[in-house]
TIDONU-31718 format. One record per residue (C-alpha): residue number from 1; residue in three letters; x, y, z. Coordinates in nm, 4 decimals. Example, Ala and Ser with C-alpha at 12.3 -4.5 7.8 and 13.67 -1.06 7.14 Angstrom:
BEGIN
+-----+------+----------+----------+----------+
:  nr : rest :       px :       py :       pz :
+-----+------+----------+----------+----------+
:   1 :  Ala :   1.2300 :  -0.4500 :   0.7800 :
:   2 :  Ser :   1.3670 :  -0.1060 :   0.7140 :
+-----+------+----------+----------+----------+
***
This chain:
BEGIN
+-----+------+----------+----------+----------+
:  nr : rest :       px :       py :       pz :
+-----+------+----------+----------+----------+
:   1 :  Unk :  -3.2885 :  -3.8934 :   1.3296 :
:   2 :  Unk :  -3.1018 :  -3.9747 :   1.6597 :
:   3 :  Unk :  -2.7415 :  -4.1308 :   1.7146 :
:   4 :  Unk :  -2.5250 :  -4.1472 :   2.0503 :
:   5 :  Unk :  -2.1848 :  -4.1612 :   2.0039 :
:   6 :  Unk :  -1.8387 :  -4.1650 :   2.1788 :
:   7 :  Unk :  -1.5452 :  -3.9279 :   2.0794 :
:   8 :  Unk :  -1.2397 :  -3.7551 :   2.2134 :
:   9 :  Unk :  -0.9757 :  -3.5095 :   2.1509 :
:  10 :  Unk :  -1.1292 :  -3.3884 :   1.8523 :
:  11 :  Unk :  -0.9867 :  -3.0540 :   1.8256 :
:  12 :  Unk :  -0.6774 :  -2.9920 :   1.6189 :
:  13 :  Unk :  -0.3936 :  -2.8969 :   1.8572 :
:  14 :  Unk :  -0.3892 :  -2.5056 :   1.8886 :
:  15 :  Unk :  -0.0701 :  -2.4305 :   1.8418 :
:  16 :  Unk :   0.0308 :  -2.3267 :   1.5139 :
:  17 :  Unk :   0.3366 :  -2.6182 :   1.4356 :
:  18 :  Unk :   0.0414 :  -2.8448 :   1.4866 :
:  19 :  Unk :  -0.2309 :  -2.7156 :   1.3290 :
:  20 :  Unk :  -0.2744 :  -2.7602 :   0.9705 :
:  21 :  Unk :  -0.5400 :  -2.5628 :   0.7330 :
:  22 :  Unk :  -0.6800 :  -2.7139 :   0.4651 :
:  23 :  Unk :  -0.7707 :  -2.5065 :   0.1471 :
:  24 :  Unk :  -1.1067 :  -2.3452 :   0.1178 :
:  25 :  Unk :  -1.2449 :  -2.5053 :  -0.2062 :
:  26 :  Unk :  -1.4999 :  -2.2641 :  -0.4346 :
:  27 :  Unk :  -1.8304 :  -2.3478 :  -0.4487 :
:  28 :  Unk :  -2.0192 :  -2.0026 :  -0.5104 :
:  29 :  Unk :  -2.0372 :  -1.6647 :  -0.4596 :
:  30 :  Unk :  -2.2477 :  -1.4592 :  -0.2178 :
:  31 :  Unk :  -2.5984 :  -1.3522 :  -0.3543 :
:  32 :  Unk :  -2.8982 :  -1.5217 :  -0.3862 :
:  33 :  Unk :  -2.9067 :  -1.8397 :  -0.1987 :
:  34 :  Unk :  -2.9451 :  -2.1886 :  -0.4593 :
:  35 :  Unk :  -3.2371 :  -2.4430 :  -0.4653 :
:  36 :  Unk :  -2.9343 :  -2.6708 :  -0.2868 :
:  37 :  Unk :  -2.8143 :  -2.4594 :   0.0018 :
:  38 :  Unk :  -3.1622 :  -2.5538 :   0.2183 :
:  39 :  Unk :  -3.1864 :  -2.7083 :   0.5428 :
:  40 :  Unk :  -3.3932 :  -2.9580 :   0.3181 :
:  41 :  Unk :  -3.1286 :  -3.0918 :   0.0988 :
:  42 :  Unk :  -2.9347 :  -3.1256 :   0.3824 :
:  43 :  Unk :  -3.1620 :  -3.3647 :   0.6020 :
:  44 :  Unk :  -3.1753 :  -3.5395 :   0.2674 :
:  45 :  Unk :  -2.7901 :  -3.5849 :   0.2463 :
:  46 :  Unk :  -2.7870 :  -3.7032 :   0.6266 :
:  47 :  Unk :  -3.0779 :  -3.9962 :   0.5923 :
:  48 :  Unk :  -2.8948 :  -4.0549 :   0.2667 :
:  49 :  Unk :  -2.5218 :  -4.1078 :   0.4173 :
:  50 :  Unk :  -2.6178 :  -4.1942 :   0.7707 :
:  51 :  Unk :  -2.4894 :  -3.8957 :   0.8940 :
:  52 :  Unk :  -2.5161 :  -3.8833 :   1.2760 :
:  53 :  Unk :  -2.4046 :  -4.1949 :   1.3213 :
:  54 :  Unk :  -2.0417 :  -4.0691 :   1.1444 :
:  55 :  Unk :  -2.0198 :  -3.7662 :   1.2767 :
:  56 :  Unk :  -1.7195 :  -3.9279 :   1.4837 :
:  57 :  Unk :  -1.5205 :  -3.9747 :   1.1943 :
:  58 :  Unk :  -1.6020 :  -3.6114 :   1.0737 :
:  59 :  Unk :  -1.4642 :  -3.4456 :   1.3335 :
:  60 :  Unk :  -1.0693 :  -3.5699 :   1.2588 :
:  61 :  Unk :  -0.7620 :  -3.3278 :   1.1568 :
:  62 :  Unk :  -0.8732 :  -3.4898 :   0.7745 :
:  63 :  Unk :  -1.1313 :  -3.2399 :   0.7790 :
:  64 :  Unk :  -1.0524 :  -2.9628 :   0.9907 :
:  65 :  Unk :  -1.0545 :  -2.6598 :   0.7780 :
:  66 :  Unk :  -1.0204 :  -2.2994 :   0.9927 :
:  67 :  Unk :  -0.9993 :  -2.2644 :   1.3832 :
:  68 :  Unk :  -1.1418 :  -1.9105 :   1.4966 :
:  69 :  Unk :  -1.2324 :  -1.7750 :   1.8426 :
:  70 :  Unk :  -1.5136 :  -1.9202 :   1.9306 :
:  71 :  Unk :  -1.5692 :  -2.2367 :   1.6570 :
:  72 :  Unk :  -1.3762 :  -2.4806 :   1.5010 :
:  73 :  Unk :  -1.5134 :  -2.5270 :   1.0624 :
:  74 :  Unk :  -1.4878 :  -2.9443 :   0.9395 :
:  75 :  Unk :  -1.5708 :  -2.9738 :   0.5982 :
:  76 :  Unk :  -1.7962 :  -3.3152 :   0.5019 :
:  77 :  Unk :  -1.6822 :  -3.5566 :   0.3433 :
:  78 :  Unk :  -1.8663 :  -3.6397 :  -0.0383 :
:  79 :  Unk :  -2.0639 :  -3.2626 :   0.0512 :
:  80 :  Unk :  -1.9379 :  -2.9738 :  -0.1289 :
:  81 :  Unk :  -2.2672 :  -2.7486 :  -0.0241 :
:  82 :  Unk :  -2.2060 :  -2.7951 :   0.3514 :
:  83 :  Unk :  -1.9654 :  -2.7001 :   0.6428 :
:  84 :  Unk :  -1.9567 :  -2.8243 :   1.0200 :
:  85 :  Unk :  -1.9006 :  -2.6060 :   1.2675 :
:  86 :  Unk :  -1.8295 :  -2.6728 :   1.6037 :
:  87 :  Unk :  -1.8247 :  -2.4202 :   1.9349 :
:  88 :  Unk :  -1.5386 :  -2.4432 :   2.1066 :
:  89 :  Unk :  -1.6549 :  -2.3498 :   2.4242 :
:  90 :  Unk :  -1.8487 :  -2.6527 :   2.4539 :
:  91 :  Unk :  -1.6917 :  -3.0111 :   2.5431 :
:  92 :  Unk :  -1.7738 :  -3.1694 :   2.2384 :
:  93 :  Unk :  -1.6771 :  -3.4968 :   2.3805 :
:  94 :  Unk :  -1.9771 :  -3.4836 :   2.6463 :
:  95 :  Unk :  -2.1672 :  -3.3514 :   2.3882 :
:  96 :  Unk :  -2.1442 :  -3.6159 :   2.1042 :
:  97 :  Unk :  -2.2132 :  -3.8753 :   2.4320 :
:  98 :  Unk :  -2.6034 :  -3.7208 :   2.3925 :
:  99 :  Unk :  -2.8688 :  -3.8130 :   2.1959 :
: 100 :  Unk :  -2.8480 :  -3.6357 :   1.9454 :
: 101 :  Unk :  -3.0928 :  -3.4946 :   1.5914 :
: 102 :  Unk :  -3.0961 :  -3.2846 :   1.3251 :
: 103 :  Unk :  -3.2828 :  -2.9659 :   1.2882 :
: 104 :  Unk :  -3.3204 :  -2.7041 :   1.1058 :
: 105 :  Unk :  -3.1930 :  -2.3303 :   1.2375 :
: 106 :  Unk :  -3.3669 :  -2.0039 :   1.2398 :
: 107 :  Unk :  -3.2224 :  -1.8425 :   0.9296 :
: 108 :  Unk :  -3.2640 :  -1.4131 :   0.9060 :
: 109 :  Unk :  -3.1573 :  -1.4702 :   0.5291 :
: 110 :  Unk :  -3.3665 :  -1.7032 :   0.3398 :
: 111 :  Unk :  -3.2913 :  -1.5250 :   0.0111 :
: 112 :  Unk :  -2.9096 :  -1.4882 :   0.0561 :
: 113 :  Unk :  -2.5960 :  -1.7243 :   0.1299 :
: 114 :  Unk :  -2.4084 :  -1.5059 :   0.3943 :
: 115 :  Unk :  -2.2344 :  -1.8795 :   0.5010 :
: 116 :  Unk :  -2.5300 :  -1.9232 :   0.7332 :
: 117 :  Unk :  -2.6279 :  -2.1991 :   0.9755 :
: 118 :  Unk :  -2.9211 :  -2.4005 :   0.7922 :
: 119 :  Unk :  -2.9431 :  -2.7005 :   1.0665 :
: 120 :  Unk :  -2.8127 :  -2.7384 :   1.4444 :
: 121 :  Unk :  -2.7182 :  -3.0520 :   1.5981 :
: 122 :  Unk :  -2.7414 :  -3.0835 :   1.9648 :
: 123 :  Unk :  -2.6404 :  -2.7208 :   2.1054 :
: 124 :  Unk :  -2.3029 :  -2.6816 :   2.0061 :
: 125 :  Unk :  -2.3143 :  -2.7979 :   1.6447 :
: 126 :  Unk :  -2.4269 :  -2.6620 :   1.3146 :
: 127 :  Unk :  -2.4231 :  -2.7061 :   0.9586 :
: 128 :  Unk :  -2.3309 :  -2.3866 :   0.7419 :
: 129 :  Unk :  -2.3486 :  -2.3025 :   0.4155 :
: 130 :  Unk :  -2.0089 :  -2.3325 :   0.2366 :
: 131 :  Unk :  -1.8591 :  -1.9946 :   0.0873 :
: 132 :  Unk :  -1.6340 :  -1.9761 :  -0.2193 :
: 133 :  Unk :  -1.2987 :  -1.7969 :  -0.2504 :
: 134 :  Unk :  -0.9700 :  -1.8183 :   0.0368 :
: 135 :  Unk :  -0.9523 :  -1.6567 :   0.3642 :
: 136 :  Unk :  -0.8530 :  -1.3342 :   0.3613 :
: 137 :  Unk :  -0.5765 :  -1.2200 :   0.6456 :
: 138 :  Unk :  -0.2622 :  -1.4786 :   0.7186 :
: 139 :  Unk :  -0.3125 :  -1.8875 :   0.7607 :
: 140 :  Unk :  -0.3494 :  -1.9383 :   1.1492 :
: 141 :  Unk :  -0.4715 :  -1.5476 :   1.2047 :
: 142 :  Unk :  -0.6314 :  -1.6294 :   1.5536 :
: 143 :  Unk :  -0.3531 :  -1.8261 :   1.6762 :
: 144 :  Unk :  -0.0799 :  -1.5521 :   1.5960 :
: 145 :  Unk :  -0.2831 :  -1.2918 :   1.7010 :
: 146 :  Unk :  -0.3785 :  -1.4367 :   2.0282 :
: 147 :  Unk :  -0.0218 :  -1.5135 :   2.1151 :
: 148 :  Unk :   0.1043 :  -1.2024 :   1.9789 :
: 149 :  Unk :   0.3159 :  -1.4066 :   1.7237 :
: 150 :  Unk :   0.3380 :  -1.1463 :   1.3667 :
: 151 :  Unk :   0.6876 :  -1.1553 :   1.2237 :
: 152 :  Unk :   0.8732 :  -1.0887 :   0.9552 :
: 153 :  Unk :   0.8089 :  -1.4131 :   0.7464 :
: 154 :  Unk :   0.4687 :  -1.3437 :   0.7472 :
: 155 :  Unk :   0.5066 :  -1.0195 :   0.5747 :
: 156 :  Unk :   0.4859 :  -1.1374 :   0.1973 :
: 157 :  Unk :   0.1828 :  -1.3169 :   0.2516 :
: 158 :  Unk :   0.0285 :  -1.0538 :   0.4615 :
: 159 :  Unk :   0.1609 :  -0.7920 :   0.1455 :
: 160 :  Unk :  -0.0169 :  -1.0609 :  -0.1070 :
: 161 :  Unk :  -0.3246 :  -1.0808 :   0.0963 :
: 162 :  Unk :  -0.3441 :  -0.6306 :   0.0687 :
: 163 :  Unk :  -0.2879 :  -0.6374 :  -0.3075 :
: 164 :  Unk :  -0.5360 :  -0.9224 :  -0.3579 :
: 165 :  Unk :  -0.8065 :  -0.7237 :  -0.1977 :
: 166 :  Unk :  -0.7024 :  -0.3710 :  -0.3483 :
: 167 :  Unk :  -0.7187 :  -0.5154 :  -0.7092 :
: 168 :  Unk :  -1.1173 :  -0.6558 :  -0.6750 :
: 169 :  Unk :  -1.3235 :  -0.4243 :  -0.8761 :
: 170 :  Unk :  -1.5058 :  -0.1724 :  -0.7228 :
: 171 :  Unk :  -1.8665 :  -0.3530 :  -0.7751 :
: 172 :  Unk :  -1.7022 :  -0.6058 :  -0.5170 :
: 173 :  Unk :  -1.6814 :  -0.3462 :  -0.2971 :
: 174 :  Unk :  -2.0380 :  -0.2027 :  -0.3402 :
: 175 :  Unk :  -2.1711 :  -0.5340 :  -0.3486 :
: 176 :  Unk :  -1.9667 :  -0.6397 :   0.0341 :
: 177 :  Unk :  -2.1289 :  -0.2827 :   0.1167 :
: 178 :  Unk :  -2.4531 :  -0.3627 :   0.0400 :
: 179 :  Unk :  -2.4519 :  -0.6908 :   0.2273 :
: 180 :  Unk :  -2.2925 :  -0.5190 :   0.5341 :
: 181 :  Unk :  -2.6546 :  -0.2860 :   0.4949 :
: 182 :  Unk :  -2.8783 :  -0.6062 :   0.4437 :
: 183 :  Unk :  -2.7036 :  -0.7781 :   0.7564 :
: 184 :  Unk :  -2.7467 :  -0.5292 :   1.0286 :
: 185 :  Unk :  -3.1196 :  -0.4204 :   0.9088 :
: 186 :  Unk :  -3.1637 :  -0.7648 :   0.9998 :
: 187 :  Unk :  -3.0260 :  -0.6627 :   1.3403 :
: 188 :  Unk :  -2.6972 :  -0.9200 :   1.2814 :
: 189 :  Unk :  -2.3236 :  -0.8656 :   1.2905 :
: 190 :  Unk :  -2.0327 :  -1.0415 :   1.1108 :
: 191 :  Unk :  -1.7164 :  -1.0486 :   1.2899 :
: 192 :  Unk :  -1.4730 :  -0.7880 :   1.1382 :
: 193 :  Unk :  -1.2074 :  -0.8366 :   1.4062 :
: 194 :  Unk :  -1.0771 :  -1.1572 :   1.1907 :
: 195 :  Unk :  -1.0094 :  -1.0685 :   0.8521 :
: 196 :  Unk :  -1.0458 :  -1.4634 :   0.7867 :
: 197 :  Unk :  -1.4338 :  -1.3929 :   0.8149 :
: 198 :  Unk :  -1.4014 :  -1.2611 :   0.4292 :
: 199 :  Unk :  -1.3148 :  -1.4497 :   0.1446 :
: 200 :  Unk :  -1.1832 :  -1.3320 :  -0.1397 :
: 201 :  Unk :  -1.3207 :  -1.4912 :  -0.4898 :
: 202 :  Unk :  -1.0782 :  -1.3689 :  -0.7472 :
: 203 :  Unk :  -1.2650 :  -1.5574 :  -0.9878 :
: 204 :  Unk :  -1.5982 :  -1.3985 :  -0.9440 :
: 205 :  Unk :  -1.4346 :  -1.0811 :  -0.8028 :
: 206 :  Unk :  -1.6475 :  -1.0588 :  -0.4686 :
: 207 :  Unk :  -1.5820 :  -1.0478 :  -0.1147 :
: 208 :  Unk :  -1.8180 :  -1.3225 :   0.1063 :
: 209 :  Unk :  -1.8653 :  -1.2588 :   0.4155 :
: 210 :  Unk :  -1.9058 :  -1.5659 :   0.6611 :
: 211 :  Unk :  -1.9838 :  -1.5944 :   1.0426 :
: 212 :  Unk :  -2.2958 :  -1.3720 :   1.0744 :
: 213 :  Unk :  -2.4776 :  -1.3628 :   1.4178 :
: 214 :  Unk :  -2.7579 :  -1.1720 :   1.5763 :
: 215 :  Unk :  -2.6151 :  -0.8417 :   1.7426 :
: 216 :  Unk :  -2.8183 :  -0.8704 :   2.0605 :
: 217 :  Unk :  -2.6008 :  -1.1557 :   2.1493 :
: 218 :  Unk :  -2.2602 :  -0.9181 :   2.1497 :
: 219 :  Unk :  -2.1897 :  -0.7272 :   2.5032 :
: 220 :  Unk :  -2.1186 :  -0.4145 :   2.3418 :
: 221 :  Unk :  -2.3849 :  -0.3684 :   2.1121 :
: 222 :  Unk :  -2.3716 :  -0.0377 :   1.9470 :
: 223 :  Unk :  -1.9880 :  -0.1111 :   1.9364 :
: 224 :  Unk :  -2.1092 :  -0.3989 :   1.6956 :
: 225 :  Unk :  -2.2918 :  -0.1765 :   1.4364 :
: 226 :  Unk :  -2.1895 :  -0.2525 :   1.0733 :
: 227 :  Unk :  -2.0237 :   0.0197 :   0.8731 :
: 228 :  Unk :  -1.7524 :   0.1199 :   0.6064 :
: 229 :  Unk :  -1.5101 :   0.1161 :   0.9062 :
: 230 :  Unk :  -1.5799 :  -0.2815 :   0.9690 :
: 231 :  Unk :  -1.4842 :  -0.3224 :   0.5557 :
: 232 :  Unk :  -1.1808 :  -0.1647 :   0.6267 :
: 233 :  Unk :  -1.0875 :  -0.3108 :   0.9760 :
: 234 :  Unk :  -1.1724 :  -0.6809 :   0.7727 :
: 235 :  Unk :  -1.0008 :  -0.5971 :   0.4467 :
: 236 :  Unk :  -0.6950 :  -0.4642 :   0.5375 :
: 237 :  Unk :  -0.6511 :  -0.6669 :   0.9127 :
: 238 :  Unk :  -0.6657 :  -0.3781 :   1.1263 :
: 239 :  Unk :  -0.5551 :  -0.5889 :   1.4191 :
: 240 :  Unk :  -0.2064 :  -0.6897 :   1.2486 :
: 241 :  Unk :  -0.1884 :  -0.4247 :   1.0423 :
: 242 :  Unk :   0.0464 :  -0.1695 :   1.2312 :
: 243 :  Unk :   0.2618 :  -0.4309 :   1.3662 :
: 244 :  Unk :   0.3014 :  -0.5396 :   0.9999 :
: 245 :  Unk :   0.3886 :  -0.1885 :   0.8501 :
: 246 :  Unk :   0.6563 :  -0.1459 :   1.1609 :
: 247 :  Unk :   0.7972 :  -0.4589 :   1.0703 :
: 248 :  Unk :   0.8212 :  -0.3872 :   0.7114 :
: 249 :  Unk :   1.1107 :  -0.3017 :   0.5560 :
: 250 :  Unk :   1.0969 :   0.0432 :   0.2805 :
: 251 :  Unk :   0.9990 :  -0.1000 :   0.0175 :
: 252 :  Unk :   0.7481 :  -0.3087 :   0.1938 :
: 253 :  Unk :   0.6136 :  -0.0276 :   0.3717 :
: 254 :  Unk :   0.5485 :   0.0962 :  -0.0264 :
: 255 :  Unk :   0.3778 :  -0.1929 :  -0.1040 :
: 256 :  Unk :   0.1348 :  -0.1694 :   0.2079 :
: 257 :  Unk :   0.0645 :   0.2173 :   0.1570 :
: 258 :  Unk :  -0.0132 :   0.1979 :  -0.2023 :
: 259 :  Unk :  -0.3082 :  -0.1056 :  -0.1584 :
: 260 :  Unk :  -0.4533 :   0.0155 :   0.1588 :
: 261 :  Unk :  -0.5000 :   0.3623 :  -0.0184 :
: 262 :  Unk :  -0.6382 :   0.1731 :  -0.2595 :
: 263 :  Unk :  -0.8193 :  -0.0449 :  -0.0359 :
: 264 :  Unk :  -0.9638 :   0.2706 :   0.1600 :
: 265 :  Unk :  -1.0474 :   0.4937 :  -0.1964 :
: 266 :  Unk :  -1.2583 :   0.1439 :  -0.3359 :
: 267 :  Unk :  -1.4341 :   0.1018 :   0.0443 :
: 268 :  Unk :  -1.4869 :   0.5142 :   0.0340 :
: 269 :  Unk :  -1.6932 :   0.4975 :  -0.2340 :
: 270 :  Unk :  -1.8875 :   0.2144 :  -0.2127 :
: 271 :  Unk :  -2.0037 :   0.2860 :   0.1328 :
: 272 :  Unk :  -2.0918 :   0.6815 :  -0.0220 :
: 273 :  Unk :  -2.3009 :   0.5021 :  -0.3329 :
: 274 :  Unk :  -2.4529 :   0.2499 :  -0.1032 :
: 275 :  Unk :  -2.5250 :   0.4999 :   0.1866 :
: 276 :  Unk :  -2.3319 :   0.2258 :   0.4239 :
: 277 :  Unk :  -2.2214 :   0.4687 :   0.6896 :
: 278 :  Unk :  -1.9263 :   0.5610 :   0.8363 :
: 279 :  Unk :  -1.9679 :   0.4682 :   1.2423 :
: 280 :  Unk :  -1.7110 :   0.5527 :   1.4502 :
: 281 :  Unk :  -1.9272 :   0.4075 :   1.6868 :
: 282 :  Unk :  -1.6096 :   0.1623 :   1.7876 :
: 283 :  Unk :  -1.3821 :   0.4492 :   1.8863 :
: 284 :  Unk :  -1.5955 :   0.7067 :   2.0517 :
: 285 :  Unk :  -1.8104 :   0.4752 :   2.2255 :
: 286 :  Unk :  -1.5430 :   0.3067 :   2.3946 :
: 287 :  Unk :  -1.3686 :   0.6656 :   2.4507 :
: 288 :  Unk :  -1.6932 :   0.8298 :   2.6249 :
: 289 :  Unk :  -1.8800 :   0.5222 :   2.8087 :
: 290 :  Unk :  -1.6655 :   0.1831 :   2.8569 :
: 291 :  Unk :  -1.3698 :   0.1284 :   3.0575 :
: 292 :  Unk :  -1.0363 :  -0.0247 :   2.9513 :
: 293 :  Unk :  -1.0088 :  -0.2204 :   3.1887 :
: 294 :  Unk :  -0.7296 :  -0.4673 :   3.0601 :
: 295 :  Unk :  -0.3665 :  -0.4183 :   2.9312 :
: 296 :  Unk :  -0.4733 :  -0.6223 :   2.6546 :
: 297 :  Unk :  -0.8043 :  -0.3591 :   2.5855 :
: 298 :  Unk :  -0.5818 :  -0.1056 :   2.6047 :
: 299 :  Unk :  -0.3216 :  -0.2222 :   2.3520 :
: 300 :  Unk :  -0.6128 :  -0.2954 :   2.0867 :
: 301 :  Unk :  -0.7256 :   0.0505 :   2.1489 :
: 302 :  Unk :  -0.4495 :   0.2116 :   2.0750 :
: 303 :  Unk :  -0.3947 :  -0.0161 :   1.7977 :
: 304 :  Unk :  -0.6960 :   0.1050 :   1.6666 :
: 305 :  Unk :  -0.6574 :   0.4286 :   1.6988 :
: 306 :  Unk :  -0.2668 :   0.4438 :   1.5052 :
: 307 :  Unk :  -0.4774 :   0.2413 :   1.2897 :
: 308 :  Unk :  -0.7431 :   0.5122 :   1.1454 :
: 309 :  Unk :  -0.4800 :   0.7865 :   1.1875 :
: 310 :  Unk :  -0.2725 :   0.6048 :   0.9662 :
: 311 :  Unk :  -0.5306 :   0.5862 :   0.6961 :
: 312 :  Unk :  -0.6378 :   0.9309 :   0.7185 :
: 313 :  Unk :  -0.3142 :   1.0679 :   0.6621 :
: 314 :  Unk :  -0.2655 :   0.8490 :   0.3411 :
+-----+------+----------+----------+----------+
***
């Protein structure tokens, strides 16, 4: 299956007036992967609707869904299985000027839906399996943090997003635990840093993890190990979360201690009944053998590290 086509300016503006996020429809919920979430069904869907040769009219503001750091998620039109995901450090104009086919991707889970690539197109797109549930952490995350943007306004959804997460059961918790285990014996990573990378099925009362990748292609790899302090760092935004509790007004700041003890007592337990561990890998690696070399490194340092203190003094 082989198309060329011709497209420009297909990314959503970045900033965040422009940008608009659609909602995350449910589909399923993490576990065992369905008879429909193959590569296979998908080539069938793509000879069926022609799909490389409208793959320009995919990629509109329509269909954009979620902008991260490194990709950009579409969803496809008449496909509720399927996501499109598109690197952003690519141009995806020169790309899409390439011949271009479908095939399918290496997949480290074959028995699980972790929101994994099934199929590749060219080198800079994929197909992923769709997730249920909404993004946890605030609507444009990456673009506020990036442009160091948190206020005030933002603080009832951020609260919202805290409570949602400290009132899932506690077999959601064992259950994210156990996937954390199951992904990095399979020598992958998800990326904790945006809390967006979890969504939260109220419904079905799990957490499902998305954006999964091998570890050997992170710089820092033993900074990348998966543990109880990722579920935390993801599940309670680590990254906004002190600039959101010193923004917070008293009863606020209330509202934020009582979930993330909650939070940290549910995440606590299931890593101790799981035997997830507790790696501290991310602080005392980057204390003992890496340089902070930036003012920006520095800042999320000691970000982290008012971060964990706050929690243990809870």
């Amino acid at each position: 299956m082989i198309i060329q086509n011709n497209v420009k300016n297909i990314y959503p503006k970045p900033r965040i007036s422009d940008q608009k996020v659609n909602a995350q429809k449910s589909l399923n919920f993490s576990g065992p992967r369905l008879a429909h979430q193959s590569f296979e069904e998908f080539e069938k869907f793509a000879e069926k609707t022609d799909f490389l040769a409208s793959l320009k009219s995919i990629l509109k503001e329509a269909n954009f869904l979620e902008s991260g750091a490194a990709n950009c998620i579409y969803t496809i039109p008449n496909n509720n299985t399927f996501l499109l995901r598109i690197h952003k450090k690519a141009s995806i104009e020169n790309e899409l000027t390439k011949e271009l086919n479908i095939k399918k991707a290496s997949d480290a889970f074959p028995k699980n839906n972790l929101g994994q690539k099934v199929a590749l197109i060219g080198d800079r797109i994929s197909v992923v399996i769709k997730q249920s549930g909404s993004p946890n952490g605030i609507k444009h995350w990456y673009e506020i943090f990036s442009n160091n943007e948190f206020s005030q306004k933002k603080l009832p959804e951020f609260i919202e997003k805290l409570k949602l997460n400290a009132g899932m059961n506690q077999k959601a918790y064992e259950t994210m635990a156990e996937e954390i285990k199951l992904i990095h014996n399979k020598n992958h990573t998800f990326d904790y840093i945006n809390p967006r990378n979890i969504l939260v099925d109220k419904e079905q009362q799990a957490f499902n993890i998305v954006d999964v990748e091998p570890l050997l292609k992170f710089r820092h790899k033993l900074i990348n190990l998966n543990s109880s302090n990722h579920m935390l760092m993801s599940l309670l935004d680590e990254r906004q979360f002190m600039t959101a509790f010193h923004l917070s007004d008293a009863s606020q700041k209330k509202e934020i201690e009582i979930a993330a003890k909650q939070i940290r007592d549910k995440t606590k337990i299931a890593a101790e009944k799981t035997s997830l561990k507790q790696n501290e890998f991310l602080l005392r690696m980057k204390l003992k053998y890496f340089d902070i070399r930036t003012a920006h490194e520095h800042n999320l340092f000691k970000n982290y590290t008012e971060f964990k203190k706050f929690l243990d003094n809870l």
